[in-house]
C-alpha positions in Angstrom: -12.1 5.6 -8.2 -16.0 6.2 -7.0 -18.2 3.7 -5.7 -20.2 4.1 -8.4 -17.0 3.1 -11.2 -16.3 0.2 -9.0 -20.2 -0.8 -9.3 -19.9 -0.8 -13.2 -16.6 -2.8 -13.5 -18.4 -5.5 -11.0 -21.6 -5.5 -13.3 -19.3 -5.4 -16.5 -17.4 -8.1 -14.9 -20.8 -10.2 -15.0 -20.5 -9.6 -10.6 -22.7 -8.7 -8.1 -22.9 -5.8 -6.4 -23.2 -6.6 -2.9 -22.7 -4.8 0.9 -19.8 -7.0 1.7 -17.6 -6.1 -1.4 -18.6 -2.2 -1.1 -17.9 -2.2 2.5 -14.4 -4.0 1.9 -13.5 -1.2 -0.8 -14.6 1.8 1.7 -12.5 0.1 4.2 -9.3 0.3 2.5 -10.4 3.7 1.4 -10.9 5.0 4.4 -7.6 3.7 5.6 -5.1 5.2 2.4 -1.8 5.5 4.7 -2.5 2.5 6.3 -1.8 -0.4 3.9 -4.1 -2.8 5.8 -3.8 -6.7 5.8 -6.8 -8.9 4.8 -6.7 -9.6 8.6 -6.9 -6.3 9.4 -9.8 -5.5 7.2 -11.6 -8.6 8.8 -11.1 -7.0 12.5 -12.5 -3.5 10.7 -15.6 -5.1 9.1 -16.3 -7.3 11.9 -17.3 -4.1 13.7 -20.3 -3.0 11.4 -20.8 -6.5 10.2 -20.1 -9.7 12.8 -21.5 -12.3 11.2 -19.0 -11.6 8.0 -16.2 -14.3 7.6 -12.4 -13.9 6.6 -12.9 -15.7 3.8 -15.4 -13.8 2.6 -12.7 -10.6 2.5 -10.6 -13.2 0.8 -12.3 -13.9 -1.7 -13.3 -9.8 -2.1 -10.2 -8.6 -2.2 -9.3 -10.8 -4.9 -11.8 -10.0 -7.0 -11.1 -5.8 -6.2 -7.4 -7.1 -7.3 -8.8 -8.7 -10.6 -10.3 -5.5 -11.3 -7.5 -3.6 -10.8 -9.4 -1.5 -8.3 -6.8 -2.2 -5.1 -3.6 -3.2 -5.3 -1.5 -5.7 -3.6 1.9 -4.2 -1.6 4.8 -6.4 0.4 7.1 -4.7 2.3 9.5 -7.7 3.4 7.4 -8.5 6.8 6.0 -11.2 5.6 2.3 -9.5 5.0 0.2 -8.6 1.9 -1.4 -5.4 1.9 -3.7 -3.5 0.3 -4.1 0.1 -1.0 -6.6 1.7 -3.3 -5.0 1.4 -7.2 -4.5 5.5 -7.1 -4.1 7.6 -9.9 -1.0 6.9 -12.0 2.0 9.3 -12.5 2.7 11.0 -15.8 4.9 8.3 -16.7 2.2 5.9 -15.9 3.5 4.4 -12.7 2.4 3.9 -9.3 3.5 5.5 -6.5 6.4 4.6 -4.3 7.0 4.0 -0.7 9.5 4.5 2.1 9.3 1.8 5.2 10.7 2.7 8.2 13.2 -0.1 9.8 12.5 1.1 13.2 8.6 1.5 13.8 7.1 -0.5 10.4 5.5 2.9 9.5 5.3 3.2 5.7 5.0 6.2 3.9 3.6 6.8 0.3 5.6 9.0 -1.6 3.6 10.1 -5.1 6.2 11.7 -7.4 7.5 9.3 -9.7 11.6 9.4 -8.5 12.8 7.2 -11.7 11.2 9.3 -14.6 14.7 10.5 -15.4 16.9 6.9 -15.1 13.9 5.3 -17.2 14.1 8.0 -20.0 18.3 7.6 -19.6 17.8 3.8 -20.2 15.9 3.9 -23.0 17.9 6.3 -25.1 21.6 4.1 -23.7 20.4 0.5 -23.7 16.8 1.1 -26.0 15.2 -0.9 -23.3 11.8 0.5 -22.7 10.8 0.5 -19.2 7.0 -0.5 -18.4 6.8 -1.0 -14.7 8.8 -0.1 -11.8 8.5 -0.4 -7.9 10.3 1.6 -5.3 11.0 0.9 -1.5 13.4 2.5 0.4 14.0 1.6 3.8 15.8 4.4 6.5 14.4 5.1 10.0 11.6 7.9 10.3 12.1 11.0 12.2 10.8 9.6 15.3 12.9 6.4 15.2 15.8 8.5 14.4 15.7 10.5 17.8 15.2 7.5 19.5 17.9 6.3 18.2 20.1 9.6 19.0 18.7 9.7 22.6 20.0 6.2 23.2 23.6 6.8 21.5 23.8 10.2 24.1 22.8 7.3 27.4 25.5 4.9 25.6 27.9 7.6 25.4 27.2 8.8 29.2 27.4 5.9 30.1 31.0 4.8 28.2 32.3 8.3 30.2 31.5 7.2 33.7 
């Protein structure tokens, strides 16, 4: 979505158009794989823009949120995050993510994974799926060698 798409819905919405709610919306686009907190957009707009308060993205973010123009992502650390609301799948569903259990490093993954179950439910059961949300949590390939390096010590180790 263009700045200029996001300036109609605010207008359309009866909103202003204003620095502090453009720059909030190029900060979370400029950070796509990073799922930032409202904290963490404060600490990014506090750089350009000191005098700007945290409730200030608050209240921003909501209203990006009401317009559908981010998106509001948990990943079971106890934080909200943001992402830009990205082009849907075929099926009409967002993208999915995998969390590493290691590092906290989340990954966006953009095929849809469940087109097939969906279309499987609906022709057993006749329930029609409208929404789904995917998170699967593993260890990345950096936390994985870590992990291997420290079973080969433990190992050693066991041996001597």
């Amino acid at each position: 979505m263009n700045d200029e798409t996001v300036k109609g819905l605010l207008r359309k919405a009866g909103l202003k158009v204003t620095n502090q709610r453009m720059m909030v919306l190029d900060i979370i686009a400029s950070h796509p794989a990073e799922h930032l907190t409202a904290e963490e957009i404060y600490d990014l707009a506090k750089v350009n823009s000191p005098e700007i308060g945290l409730a200030t993205i608050y209240r921003t973010v909501q209203v990006l949120l009401d317009l559908h123009v981010i998106d509001k992502v948990t990943f079971d650390d106890g934080f909200t995050r943001y992402e830009l609301n990205g082009e849907e799948s075929a099926s009409g569903h967002r993208h999915h993510h995998a969390i590493c259990t290691g590092c906290g490093k989340v990954y966006s993954l953009e095929s849809d994974l469940l087109d097939s179950l969906e279309e499987e439910v609906m022709e057993k059961l006749g329930f029609l799926v409208t929404n789904h949300e995917v998170k699967l949590y593993g260890l990345c390939s950096e936390c994985r060698k870590k992990n291997e390096k420290k079973e080969v010590m433990n190992r050693e180790e066991r041996e001597k």
